[in-house]
C-alpha positions as a Markdown table, in Angstrom:
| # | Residue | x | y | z |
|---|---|---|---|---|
| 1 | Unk | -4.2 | 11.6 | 28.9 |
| 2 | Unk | -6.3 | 8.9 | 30.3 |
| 3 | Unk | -4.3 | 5.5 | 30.6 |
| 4 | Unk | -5.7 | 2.8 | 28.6 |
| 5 | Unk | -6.1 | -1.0 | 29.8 |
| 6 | Unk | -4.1 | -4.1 | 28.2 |
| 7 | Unk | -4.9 | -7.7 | 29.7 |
| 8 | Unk | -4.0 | -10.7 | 29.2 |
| 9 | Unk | -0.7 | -12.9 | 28.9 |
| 10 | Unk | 0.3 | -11.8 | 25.4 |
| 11 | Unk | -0.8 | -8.5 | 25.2 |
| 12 | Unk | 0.9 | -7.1 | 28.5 |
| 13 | Unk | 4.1 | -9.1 | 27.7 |
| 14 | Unk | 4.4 | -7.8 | 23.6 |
| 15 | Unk | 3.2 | -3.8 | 25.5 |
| 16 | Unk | 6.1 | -4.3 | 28.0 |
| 17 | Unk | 8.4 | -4.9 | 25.2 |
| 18 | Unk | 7.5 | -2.3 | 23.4 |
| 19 | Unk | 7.6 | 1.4 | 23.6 |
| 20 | Unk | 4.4 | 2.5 | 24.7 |
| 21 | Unk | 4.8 | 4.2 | 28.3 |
| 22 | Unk | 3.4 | 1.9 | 30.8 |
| 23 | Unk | 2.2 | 3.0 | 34.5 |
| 24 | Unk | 1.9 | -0.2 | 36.7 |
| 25 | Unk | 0.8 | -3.8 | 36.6 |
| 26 | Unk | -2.1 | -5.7 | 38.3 |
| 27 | Unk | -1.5 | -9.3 | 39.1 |
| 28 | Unk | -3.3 | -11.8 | 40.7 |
| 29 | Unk | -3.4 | -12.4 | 43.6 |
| 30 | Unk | -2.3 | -16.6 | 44.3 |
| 31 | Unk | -1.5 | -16.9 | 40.8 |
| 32 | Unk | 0.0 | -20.2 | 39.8 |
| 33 | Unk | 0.7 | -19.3 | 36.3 |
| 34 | Unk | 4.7 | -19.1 | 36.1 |
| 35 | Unk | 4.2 | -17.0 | 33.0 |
| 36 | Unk | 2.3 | -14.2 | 35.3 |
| 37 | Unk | 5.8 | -14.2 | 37.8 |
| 38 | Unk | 7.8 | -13.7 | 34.4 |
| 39 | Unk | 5.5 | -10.6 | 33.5 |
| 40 | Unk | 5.8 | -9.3 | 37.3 |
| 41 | Unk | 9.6 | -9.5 | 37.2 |
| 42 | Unk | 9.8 | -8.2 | 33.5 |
| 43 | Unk | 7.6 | -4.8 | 34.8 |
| 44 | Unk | 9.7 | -4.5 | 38.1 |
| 45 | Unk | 13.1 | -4.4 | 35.4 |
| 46 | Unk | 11.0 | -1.1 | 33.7 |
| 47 | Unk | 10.5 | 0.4 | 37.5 |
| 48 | Unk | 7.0 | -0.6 | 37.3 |
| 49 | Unk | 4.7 | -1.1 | 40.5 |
| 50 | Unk | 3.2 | -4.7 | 40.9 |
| 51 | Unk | -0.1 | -4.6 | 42.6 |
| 52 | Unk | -1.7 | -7.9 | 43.7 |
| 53 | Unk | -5.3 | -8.0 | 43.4 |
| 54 | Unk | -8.3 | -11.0 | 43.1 |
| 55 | Unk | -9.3 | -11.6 | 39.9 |
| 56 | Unk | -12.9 | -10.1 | 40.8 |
| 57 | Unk | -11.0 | -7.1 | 41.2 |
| 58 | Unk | -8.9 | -7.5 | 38.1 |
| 59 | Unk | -12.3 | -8.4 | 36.1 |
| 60 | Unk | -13.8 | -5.1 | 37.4 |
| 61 | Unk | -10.7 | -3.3 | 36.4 |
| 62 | Unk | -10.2 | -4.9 | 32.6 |
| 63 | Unk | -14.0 | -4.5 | 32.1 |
| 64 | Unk | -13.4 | -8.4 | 31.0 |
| 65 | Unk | -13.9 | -11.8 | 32.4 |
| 66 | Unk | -10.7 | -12.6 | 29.6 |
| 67 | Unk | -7.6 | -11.1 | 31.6 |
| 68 | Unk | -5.9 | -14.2 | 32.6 |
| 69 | Unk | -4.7 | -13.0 | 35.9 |
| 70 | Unk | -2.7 | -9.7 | 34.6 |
| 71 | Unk | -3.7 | -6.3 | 33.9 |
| 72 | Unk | -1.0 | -3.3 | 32.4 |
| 73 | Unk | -2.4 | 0.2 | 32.7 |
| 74 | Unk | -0.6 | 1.8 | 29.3 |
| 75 | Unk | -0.6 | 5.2 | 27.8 |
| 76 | Unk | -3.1 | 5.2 | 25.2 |
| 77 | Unk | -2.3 | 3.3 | 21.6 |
| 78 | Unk | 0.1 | 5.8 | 18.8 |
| 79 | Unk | -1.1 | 4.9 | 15.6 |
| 80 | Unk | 1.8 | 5.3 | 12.8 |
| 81 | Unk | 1.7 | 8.6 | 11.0 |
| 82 | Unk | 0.8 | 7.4 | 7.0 |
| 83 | Unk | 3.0 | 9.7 | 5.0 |
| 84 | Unk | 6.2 | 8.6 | 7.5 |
| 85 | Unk | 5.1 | 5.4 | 7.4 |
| 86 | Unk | 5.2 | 5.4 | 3.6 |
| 87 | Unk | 8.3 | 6.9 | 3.7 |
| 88 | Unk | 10.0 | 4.6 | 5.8 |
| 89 | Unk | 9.1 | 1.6 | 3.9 |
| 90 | Unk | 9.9 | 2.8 | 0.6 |
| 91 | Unk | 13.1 | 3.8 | 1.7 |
| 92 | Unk | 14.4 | 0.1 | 2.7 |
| 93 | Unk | 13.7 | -0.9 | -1.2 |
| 94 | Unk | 12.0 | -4.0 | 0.1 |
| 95 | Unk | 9.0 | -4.8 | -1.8 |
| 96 | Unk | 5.8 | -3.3 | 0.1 |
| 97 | Unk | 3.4 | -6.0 | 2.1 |
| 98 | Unk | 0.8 | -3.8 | 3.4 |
| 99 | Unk | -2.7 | -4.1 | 4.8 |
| 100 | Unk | -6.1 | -2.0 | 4.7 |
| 101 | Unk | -9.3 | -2.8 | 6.5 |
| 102 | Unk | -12.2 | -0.8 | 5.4 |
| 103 | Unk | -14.6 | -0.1 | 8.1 |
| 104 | Unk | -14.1 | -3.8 | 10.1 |
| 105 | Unk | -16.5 | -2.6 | 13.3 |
| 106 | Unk | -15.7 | -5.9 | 15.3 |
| 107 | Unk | -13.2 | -5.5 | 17.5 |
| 108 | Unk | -12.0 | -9.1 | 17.7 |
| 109 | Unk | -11.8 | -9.2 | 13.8 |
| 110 | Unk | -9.5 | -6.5 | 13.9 |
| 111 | Unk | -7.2 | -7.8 | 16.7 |
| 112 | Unk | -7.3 | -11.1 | 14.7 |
| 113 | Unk | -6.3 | -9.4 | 11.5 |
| 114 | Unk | -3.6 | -8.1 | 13.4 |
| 115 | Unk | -2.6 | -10.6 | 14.4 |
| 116 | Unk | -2.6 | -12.6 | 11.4 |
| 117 | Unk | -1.1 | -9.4 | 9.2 |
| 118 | Unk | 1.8 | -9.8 | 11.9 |
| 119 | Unk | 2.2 | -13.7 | 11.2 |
| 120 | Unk | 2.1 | -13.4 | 7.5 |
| 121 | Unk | 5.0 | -10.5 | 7.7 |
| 122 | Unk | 3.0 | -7.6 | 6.5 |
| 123 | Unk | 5.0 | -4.3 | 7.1 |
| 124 | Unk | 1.9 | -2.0 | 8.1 |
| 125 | Unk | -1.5 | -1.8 | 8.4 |
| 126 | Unk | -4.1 | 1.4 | 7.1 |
| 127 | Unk | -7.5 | 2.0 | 8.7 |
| 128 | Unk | -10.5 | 4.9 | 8.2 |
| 129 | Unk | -10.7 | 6.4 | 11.5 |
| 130 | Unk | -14.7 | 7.0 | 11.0 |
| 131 | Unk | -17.3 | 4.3 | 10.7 |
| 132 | Unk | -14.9 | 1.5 | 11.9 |
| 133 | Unk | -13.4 | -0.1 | 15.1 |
| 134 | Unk | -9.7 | 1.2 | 16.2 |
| 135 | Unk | -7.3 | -0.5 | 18.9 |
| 136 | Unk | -9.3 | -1.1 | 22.0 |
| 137 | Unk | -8.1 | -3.2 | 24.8 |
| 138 | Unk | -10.4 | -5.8 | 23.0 |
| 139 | Unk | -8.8 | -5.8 | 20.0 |
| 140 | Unk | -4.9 | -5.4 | 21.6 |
| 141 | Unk | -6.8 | -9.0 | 23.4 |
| 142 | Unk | -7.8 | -10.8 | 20.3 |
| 143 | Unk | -4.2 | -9.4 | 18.5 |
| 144 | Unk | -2.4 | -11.2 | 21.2 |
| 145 | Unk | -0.4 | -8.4 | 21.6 |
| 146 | Unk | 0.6 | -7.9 | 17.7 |
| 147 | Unk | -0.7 | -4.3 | 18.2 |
| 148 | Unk | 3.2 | -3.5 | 19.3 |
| 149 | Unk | 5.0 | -5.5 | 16.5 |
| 150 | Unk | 3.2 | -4.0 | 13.3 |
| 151 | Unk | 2.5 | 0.1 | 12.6 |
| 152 | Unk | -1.1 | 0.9 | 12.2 |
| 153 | Unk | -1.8 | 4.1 | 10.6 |
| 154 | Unk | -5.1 | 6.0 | 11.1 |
| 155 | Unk | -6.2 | 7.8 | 8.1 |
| 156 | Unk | -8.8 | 10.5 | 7.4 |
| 157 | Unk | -9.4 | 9.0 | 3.7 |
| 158 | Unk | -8.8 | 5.9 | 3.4 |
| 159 | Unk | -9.3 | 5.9 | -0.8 |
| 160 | Unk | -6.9 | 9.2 | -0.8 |
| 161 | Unk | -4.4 | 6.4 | 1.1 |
| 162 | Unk | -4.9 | 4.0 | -1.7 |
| 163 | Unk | -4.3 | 6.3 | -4.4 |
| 164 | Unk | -1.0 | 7.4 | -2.5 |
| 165 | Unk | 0.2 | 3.7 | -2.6 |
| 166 | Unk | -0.3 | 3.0 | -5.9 |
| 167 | Unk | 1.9 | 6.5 | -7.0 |
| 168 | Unk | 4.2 | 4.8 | -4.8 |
| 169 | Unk | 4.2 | 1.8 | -6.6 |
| 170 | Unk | 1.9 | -0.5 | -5.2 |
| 171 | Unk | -0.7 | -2.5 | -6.6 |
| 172 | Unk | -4.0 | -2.3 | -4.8 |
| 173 | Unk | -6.0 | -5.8 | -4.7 |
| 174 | Unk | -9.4 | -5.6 | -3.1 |
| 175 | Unk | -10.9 | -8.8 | -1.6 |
| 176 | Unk | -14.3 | -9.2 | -3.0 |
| 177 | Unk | -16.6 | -12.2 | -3.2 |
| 178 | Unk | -17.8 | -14.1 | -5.9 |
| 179 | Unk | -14.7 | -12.5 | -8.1 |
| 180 | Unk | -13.9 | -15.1 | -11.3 |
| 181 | Unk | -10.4 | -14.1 | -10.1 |
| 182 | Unk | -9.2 | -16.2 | -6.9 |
| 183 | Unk | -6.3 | -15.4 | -4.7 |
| 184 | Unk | -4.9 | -18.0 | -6.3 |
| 185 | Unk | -4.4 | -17.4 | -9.6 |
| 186 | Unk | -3.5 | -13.7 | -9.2 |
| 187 | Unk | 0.1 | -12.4 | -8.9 |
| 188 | Unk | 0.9 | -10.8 | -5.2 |
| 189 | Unk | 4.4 | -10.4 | -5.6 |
| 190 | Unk | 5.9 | -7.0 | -5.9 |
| 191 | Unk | 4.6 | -4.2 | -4.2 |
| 192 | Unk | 1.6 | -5.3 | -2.6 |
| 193 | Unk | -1.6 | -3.5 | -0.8 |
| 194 | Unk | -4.8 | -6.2 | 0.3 |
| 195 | Unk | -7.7 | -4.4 | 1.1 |
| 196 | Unk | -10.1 | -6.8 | 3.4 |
| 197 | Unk | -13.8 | -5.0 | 3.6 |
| 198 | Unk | -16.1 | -4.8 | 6.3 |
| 199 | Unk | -18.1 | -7.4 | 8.1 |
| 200 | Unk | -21.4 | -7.1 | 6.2 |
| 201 | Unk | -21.1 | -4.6 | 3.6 |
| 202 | Unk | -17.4 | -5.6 | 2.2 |
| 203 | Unk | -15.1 | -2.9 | 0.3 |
| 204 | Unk | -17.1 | 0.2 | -0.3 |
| 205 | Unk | -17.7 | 1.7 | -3.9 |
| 206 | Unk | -15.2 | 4.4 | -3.5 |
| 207 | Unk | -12.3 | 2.5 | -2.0 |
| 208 | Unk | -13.2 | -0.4 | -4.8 |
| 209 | Unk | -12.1 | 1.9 | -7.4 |
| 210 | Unk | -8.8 | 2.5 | -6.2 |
| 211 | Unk | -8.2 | -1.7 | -6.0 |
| 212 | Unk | -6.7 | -2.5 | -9.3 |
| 213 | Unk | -7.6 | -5.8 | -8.7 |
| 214 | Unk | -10.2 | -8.0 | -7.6 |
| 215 | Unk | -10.0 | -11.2 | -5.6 |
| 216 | Unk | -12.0 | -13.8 | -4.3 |
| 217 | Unk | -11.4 | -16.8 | -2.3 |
| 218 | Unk | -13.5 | -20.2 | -3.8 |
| 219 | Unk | -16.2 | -21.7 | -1.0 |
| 220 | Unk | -16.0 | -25.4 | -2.3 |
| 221 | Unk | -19.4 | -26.5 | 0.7 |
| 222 | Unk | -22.8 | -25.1 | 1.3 |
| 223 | Unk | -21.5 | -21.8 | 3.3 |
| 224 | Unk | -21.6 | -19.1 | 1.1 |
| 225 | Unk | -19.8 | -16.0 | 3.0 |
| 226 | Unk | -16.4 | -16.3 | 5.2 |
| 227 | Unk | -15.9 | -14.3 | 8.4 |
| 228 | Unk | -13.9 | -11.0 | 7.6 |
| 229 | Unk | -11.0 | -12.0 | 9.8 |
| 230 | Unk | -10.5 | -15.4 | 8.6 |
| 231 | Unk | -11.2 | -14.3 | 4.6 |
| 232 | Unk | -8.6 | -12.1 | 5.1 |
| 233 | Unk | -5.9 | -14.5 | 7.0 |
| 234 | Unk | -6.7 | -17.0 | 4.0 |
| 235 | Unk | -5.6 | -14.4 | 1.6 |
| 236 | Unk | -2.5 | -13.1 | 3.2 |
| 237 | Unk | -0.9 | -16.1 | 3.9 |
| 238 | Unk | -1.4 | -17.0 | 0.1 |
| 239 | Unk | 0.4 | -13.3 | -1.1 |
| 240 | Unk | 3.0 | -14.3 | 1.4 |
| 241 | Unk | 3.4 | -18.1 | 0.2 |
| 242 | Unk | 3.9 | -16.6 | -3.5 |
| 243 | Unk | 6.3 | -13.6 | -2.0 |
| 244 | Unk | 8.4 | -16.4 | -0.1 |
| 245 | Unk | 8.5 | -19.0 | -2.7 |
């Protein structure tokens, strides 16, 4: 088991809340920021060891420029199992708020749909293990640490997954553009699944036909696509405006 990376203020503060087994913590060196002296404390309360470093070293060590003065070597991310998942949620009676990403290869858009799923109070989040990005220390970056508050499954099929949901119950809304149907004028209460597609090529044929709906969001200037992350931020917040209303 190689330990994995997790930098920056957020991330290493949401990973040493969490559960994930962490190893030690690399500060630096001089820091002024009080919020770094909270993280040092918070890992010496787990029996972590605090190593001060420069941030040349702590840039060599992250891989990034982006690590705000602390680095949290961490055993490697546990992605929910789907069936227990599943299971789990269907068991509180709660209507289901779920997420699934189909093939997003960025990175950041993935920690920022994470992040944004978290926000918006989605219960879980499904994505294909092939042909798309899973949770680097870039994306645990760009989800400001959300990584640790939502389960993120890892399935083989991701279309299989859909078809499970909707036995369960769930109604499946795929987020395609140019739909005569808008995000605002569909119903997302009850059991809900939004399926956000990749960056370039959107929801794929096979994983369209399990959405039982399709969804667009209305471009009103002289733009004609939205970035995957932010298309997909737009359209939770709306299901979770109509949910909490």
């Amino acid at each position: 088991m190689t330990p994995e990376k997790v930098y920056g203020i957020n991330p290493v503060r949401e990973a040493l809340r969490g559960d994930r087994k962490a190893f030690e913590l690399f500060v630096q060196e001089s820091a002024t920021d009080q919020r770094i002296g909270k993280l040092a404390k918070l890992a010496e309360e787990r029996g972590l060891a605090v190593r001060r470093r420069t941030r040349e070293d702590l840039t060599r060590v992250s891989g990034s420029p982006h690590h705000q003065g602390v680095v949290l070597t961490v055993a490697p991310f546990i992605y929910a199992d789907f069936d227990e998942l599943l299971d789990s949620l269907t068991k509180t009676g709660a209507p289901l708020f779920l997420l699934a990403l189909d093939g997003i290869q960025d990175p950041q858009n993935l920690g920022a749909l994470i992040r944004s799923a978290a926000c918006a109070g989605v219960q879980g989040i499904i994505i294909p293990k092939d042909r798309a990005c899973g949770i680097t220390a870039v994306a645990e970056k760009a989800s400001a640490g959300a990584v640790e508050t939502v389960p993120i499954a890892q399935v083989t099929n991701l279309a299989r997954a859909l078809e499970q949901l909707k036995e369960a119950g769930c109604w499946v809304y795929g987020l395609v553009a140019g739909n005569d149907t808008t995000i605002y004028n569909a119903d997302f209460s009850g059991n809900l699944v939004l399926v956000v597609g990749s960056e370039g090529d959107g929801i794929r044929p096979l994983v369209r036909k399990q959405c039982d709906h399709q969804v667009s969001i209305p471009l009103y200037g002289g733009v004609s696509s939205l970035n995957a992350s932010v298309a997909g931020a737009i359209a939770m917040f709306e299901a979770a405006k109509q949910r909490h209303e």
